[in-house]
C-alpha positions as CSV (number, residue, x, y, z in Angstrom):
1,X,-13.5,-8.4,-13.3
2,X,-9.5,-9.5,-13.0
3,X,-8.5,-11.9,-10.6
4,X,-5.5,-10.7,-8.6
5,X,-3.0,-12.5,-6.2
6,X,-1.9,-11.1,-3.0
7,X,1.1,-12.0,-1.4
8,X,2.1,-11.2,2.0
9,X,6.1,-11.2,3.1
10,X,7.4,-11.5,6.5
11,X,6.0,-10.3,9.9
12,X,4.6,-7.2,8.4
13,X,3.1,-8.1,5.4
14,X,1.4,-10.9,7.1
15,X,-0.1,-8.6,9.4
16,X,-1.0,-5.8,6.8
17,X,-2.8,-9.0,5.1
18,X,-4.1,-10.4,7.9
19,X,-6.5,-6.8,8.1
20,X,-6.7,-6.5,4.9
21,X,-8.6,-9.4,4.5
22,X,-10.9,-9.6,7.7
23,X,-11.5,-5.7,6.0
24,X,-12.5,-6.7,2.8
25,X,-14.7,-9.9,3.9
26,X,-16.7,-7.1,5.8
27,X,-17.2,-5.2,2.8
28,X,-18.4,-8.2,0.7
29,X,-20.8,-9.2,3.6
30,X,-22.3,-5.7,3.9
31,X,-22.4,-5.3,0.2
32,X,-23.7,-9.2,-0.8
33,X,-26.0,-9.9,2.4
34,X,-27.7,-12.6,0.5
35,X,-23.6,-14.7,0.1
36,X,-23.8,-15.3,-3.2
37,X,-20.5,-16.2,-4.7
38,X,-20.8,-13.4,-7.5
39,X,-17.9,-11.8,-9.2
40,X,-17.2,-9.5,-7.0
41,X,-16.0,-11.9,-4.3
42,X,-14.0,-13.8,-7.3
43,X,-12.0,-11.2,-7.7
44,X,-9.8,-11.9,-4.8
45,X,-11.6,-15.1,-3.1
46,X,-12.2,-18.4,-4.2
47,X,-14.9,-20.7,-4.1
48,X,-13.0,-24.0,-3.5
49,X,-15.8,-25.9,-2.7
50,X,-18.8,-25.9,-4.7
51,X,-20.8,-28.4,-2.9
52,X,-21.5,-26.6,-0.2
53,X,-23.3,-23.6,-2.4
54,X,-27.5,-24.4,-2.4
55,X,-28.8,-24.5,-6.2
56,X,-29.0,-20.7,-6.8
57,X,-25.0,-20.3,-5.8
58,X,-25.8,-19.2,-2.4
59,X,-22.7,-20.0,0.0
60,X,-25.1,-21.6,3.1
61,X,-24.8,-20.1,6.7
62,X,-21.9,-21.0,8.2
63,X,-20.1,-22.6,5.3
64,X,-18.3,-19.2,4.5
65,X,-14.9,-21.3,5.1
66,X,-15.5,-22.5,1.7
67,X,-13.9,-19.0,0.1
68,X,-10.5,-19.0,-0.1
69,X,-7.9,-15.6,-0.7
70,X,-6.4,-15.6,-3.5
71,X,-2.9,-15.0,-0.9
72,X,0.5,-16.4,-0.8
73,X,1.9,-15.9,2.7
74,X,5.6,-16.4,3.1
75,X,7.6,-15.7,6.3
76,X,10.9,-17.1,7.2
77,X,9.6,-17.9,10.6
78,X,6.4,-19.2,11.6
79,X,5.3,-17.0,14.0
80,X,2.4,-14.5,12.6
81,X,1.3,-16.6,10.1
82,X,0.6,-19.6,12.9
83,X,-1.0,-16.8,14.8
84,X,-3.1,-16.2,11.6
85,X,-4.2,-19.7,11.5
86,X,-5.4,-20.0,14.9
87,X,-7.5,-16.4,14.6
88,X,-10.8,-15.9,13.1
89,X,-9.2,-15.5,10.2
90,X,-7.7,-19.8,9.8
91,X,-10.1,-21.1,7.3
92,X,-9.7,-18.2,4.9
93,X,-6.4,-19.7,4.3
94,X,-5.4,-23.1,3.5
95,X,-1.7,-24.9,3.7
96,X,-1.1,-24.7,0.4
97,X,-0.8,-21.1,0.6
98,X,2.0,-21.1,2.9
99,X,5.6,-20.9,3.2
100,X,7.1,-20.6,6.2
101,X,11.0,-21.2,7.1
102,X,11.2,-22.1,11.8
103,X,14.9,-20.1,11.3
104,X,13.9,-16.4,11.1
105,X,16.4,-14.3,9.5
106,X,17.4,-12.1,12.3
107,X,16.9,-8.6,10.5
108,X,19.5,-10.2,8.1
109,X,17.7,-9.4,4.7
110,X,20.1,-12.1,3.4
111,X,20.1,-14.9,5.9
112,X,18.3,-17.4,3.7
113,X,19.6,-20.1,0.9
114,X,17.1,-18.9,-1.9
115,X,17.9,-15.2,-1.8
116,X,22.1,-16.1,-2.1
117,X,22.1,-15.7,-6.3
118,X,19.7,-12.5,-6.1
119,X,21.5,-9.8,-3.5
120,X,18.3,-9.0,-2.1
121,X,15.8,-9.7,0.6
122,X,13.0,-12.6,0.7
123,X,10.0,-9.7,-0.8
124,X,12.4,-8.7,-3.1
125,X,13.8,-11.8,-4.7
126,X,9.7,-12.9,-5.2
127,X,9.4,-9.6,-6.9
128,X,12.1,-10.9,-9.2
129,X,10.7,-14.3,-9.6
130,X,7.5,-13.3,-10.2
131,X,8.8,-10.8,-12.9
132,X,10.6,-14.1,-14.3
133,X,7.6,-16.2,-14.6
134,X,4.8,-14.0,-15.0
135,X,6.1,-10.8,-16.9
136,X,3.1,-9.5,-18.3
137,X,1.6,-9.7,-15.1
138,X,2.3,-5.8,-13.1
139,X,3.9,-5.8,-9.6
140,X,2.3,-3.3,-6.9
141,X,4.4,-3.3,-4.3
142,X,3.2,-1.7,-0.5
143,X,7.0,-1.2,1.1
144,X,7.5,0.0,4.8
145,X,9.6,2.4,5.2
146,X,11.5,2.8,8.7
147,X,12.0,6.0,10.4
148,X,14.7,7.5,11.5
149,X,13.9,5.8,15.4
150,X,14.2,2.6,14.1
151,X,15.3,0.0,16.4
152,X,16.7,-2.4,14.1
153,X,20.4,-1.4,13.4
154,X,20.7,-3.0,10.3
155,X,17.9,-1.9,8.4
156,X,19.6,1.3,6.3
157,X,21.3,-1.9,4.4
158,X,18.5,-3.9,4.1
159,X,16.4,-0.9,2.9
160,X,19.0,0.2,0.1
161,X,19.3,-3.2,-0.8
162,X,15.8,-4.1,-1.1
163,X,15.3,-0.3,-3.1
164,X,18.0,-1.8,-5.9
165,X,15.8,-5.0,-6.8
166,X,11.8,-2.0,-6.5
167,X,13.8,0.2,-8.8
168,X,14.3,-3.1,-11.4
169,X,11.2,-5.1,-10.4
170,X,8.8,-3.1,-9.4
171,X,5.8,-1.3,-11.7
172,X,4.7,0.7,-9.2
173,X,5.8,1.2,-5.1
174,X,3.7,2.8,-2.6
175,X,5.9,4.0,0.4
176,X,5.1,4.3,3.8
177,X,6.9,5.4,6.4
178,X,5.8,4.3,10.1
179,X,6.6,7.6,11.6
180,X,3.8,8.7,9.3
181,X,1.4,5.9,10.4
182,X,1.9,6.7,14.2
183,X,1.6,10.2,13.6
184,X,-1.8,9.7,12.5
185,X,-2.9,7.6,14.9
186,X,-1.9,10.2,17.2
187,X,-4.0,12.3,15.9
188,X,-6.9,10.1,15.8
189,X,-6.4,9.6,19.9
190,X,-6.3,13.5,19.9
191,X,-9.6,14.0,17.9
192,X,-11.0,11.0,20.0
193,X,-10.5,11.7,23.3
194,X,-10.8,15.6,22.2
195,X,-14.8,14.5,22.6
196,X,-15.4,17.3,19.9
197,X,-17.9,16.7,17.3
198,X,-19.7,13.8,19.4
199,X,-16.6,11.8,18.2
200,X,-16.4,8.1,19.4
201,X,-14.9,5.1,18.6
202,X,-16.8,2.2,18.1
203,X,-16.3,-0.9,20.3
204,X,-14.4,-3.8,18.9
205,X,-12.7,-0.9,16.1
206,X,-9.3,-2.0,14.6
207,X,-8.1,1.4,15.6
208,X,-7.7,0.8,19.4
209,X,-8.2,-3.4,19.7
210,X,-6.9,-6.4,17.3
211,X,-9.9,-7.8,17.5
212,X,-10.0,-8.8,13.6
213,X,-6.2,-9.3,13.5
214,X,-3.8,-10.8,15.8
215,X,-4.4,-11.9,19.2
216,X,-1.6,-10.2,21.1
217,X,-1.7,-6.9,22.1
218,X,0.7,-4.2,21.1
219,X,2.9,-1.9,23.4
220,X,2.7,0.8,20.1
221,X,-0.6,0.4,18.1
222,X,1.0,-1.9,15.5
223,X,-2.8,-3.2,15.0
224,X,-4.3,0.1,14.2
225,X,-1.1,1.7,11.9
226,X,-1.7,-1.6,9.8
227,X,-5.4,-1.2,9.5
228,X,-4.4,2.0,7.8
229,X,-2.7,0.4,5.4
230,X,-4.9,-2.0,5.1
231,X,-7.3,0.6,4.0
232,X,-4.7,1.6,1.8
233,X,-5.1,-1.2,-0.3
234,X,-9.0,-1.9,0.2
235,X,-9.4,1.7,-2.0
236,X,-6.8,0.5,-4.6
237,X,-8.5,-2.3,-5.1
238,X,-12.2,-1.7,-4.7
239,X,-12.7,-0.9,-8.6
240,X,-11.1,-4.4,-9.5
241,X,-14.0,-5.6,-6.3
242,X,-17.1,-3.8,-7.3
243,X,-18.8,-2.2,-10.2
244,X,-18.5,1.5,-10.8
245,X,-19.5,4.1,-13.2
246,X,-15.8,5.3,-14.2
247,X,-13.8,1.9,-12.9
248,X,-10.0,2.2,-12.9
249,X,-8.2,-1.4,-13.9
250,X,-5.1,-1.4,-11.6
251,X,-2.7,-1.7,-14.7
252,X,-4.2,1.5,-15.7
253,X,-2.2,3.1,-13.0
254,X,0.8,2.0,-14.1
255,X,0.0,3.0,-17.3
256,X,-1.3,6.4,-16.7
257,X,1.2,7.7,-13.8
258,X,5.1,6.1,-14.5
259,X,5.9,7.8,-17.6
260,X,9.4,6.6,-16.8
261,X,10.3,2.7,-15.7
262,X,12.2,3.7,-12.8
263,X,10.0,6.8,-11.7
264,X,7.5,4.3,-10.1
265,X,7.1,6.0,-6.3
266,X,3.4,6.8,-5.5
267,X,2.9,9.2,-2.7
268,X,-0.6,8.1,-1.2
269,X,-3.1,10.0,0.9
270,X,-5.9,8.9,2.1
271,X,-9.6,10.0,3.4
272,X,-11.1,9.8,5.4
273,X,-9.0,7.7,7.7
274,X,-11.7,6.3,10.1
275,X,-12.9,3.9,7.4
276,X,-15.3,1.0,7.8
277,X,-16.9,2.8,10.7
278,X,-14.7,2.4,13.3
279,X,-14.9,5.8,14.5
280,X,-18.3,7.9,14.7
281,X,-17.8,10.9,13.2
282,X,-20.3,13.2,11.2
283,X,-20.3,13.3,7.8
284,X,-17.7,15.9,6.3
285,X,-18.4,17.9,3.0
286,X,-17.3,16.4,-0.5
287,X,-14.9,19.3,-1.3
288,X,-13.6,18.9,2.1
289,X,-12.5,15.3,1.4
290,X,-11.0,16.4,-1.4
291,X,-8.9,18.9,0.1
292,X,-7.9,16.5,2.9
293,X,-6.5,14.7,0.1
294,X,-3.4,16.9,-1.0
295,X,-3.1,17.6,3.2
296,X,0.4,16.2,4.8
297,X,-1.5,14.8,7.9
298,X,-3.5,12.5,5.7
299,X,-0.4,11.0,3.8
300,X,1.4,7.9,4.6
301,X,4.6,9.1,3.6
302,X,6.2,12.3,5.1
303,X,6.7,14.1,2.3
304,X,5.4,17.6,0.6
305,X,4.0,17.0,-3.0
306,X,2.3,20.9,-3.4
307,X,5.9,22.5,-3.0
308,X,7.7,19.4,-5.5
309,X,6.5,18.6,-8.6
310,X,3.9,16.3,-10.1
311,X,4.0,13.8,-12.6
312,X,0.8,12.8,-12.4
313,X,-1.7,12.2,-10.2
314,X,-4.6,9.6,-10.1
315,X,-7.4,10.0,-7.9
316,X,-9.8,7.0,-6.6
317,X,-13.4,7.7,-5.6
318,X,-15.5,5.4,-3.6
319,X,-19.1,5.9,-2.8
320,X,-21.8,8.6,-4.0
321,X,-19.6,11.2,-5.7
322,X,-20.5,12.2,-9.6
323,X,-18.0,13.3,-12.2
324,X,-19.2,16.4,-12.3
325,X,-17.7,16.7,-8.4
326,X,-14.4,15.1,-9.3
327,X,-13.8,17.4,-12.4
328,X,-15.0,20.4,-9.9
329,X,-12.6,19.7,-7.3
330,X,-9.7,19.1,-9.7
331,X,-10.3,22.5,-11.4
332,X,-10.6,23.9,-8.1
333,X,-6.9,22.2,-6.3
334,X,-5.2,22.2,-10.0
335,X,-4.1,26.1,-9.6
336,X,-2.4,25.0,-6.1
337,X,-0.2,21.7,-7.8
338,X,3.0,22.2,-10.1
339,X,2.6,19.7,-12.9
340,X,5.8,19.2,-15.3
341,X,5.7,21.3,-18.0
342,X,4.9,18.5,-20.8
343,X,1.7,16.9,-18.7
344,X,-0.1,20.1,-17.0
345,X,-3.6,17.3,-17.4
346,X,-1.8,14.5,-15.9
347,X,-4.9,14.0,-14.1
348,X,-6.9,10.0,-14.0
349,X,-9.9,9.3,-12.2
350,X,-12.1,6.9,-11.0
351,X,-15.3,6.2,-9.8
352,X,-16.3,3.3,-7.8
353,X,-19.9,2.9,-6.4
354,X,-19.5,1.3,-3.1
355,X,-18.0,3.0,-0.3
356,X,-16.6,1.3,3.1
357,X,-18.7,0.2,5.3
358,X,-20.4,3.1,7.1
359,X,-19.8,5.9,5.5
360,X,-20.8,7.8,2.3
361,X,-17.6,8.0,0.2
362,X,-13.9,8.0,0.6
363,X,-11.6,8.9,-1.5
364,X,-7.9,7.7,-2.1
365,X,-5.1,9.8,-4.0
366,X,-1.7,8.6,-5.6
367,X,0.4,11.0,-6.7
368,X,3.9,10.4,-8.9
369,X,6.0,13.1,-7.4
370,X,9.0,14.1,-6.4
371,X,8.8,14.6,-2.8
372,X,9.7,11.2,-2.3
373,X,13.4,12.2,-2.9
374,X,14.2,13.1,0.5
375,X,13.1,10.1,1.8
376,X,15.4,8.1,-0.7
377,X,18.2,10.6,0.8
378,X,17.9,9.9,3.9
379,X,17.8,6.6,3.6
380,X,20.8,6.9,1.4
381,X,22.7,9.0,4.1
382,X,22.1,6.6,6.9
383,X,23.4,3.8,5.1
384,X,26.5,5.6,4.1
385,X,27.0,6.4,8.2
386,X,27.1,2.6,8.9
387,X,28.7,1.7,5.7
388,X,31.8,4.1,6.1
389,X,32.5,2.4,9.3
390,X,31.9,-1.0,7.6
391,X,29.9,-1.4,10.7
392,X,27.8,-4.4,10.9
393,X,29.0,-5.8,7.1
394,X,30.2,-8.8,8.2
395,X,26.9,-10.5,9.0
396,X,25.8,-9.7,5.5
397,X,29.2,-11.4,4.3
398,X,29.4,-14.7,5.7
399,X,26.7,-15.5,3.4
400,X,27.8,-17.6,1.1
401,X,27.8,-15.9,-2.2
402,X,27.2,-12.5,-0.7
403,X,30.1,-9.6,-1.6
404,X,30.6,-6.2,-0.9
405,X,30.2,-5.1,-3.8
406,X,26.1,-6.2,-3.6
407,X,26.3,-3.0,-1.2
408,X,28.6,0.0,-4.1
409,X,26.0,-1.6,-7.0
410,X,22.9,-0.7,-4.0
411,X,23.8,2.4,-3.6
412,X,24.6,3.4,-6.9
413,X,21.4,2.4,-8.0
414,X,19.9,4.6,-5.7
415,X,22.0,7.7,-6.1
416,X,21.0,7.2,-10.1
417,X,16.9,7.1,-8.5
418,X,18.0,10.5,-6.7
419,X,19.6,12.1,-9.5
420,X,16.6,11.1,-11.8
421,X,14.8,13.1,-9.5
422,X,17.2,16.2,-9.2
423,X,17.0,16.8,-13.2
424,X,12.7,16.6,-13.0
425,X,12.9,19.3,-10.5
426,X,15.4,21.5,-11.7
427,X,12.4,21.9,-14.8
428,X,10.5,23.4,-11.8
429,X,11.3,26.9,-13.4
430,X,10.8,26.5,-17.0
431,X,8.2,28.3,-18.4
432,X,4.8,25.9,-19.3
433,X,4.5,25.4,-23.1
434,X,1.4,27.1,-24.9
435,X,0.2,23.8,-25.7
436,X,-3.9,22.8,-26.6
437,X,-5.7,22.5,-23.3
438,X,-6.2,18.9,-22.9
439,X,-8.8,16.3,-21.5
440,X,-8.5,15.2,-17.8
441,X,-8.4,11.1,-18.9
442,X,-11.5,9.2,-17.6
């Protein structure tokens, strides 16, 4: 199996990471009861310390601090990630893996020495070093978007500035928007407290407590909108974790659904979204989960892929689902999706056999569309509000090194993104080529 590196930037990638490891060591545990370091838990832990493993490779009880994640965290304050350490979570980490900087940036994405010669923030300017010393290596990159109720004034530049160095950097984004996040866990409260369908959540869930994360409480449920994503990545990675009868290699994704470099935006749903039995619910029909899929209420990204037009789309099974159901289902929604006209099969699959922790399957879809544009126009417009007015510049320019002109190249790049986007769809109306019906790829 590959061997992949996470790496967690700033407050909310550390607290992303910070669930999505407590996750996925519950997944190992339920799946390898016996701890045997096997490569399954290679694939994203470590076994630092051999001598602590009896002769058959058996990690003894209660020397599980000997697997390490294979995580960077990095935070320009020292906040979370000291949190982190002092959590249930401290000796899955060791000092090594950390960088931390006591200053904070104060929603500057620029305040920092090391990002001066790049014009972008901390994340970004990784993304380019990483590019730089590991370029065969592809970059999936999980980027929060804010909403339009943001409370950080600032963070249309940092967002359009951080986009320039994801259109360059970047083989393939997932957005997310928190509006989208809270929204869902609205609806989760809704469905909960609804008391329909015997539904009840479980005690010690991440959906209403931190009790695998952090240890302060949230006035908004910061802990739960994280877990999502956290969930996020535990599907988009669970074929490089455990075996499967149709495994997907995450460069395979890249491969399969960017047929252009800068067209890298995945739309992601997911289902369903009480994962690793947090919530008691009963079992929904296969088909069902598949519809739920291509729904807006379970996307993280408020956007409407079924009226835009796909590139292609790549769907992730976990659990006891059979090809035969996958190839049903995609027949079935197919009629319902606008493909482009040169890839009406853009279609890949995958099948891993172990689903999350108490339930049967799940399933996980990304979709190359281009729905994502308003968001990018949005965000585009709100930056132009505060740029017109030069409003708040100045703190970007007393950076040493930093000009204005970082901004005009910014949002140029971005307007180029948009416009990509504007040509794809103004295909929407030509007539599909009488072309051999091809193979959905496998």
């Amino acid at each position: 199996m590959t061997q992949s590196v996470v790496v967690q930037v700033g407050q909310c990638g550390n607290q992303i990471g910070c669930c999505f490891w407590d996750l996925a060591l519950r997944e190992h545990a339920a799946v390898n009861q016996k701890g045997i370091y096997d490569e399954a838990i290679s694939s994203f832990f470590r076994n630092v310390d051999t001598r602590v493993a009896g002769d058959s490779g058996s990690i003894s009880k209660g020397k599980i601090c000997s697997l390490k994640a294979r995580a960077v965290l990095i935070d320009m304050e020292e906040g979370v990630v000291n949190e982190i350490l002092q959590g249930p979570l401290r000796d899955v980490f060791d000092s090594k893996q950390l960088i931390t900087d006591i200053s904070g940036s104060g929603n500057n994405c620029y305040n920092l020495n090391m990002k001066k010669r790049t014009g972008s923030g901390l994340g970004t300017f990784l993304l380019k070093v990483l590019e730089d010393e590991f370029p065969e290596v592809y970059r999936f990159v999980t980027s929060i978007y804010p909403s339009s109720e943001d409370d950080v004034i600032t963070s249309p530049y940092n967002s359009i500035l951080a986009m320039k160095e994801l259109n360059e950097h970047a083989d393939c984004v997932l957005p997310i928007d928190n509006q989208s996040l809270f929204d869902i866990i609205s609806k989760i409260d809704l469905v909960v407290n609804s008391g329909k369908l015997d539904t009840t959540v479980k005690p010690k869930s991440l959906v209403i407590s931190s009790a695998g994360a952090l240890k302060k409480q949230q006035k908004k449920p910061f802990d739960a909108m994280n877990n999502i994503v956290a969930n996020l990545l535990l599907n988009l990675t669970s074929s490089a974790r455990f075996e499967g009868s149709l495994n997907m290699d995450l460069n395979e994704i890249s491969m399969n659904l960017v047929p252009f470099p800068r067209l890298h935006y995945l739309v992601s749903s997911l289902t369903p979204l009480y994962t690793l039995a947090d919530v008691n619910i009963p079992p929904r029909r296969l088909d069902q989960m598949f519809s739920d899929a291509f729904s807006k209420d379970h996307q993280l990204i408020r956007a409407d892929p079924k009226h835009s037009l796909y590139l292609a789309c790549a769907l992730m099974v976990r659990g006891n689902v059979q090809i035969s159901d996958l190839r049903r289902n995609i027949e079935r929604l197919k009629p319902s999706l606008q493909f482009v006209s040169w890839n009406q099969e853009g279609w890949k699959t995958s099948l891993c056999s172990v689903p999350p922790v108490g339930h049967s399957h799940s399933l996980l879809a990304l979709a190359n569309n281009t729905c994502v544009k308003p968001t990018f126009v949005e965000l585009r417009e709100r930056f132009m509000r505060l740029y017109k007015k030069k409003a708040h510049l100045h703190h970007y320019l007393q950076v040493e090194g930093m000009e204005e002109s970082c901004f005009t190249e910014a949002v140029s790049s971005l307007s180029a993104l948009i416009q990509e986007y504007n040509q794809l769809d103004a295909t929407k109306s030509m007539p599909v080529p009488d072309i051999p019906r091809l193979s959905i790829a496998v």
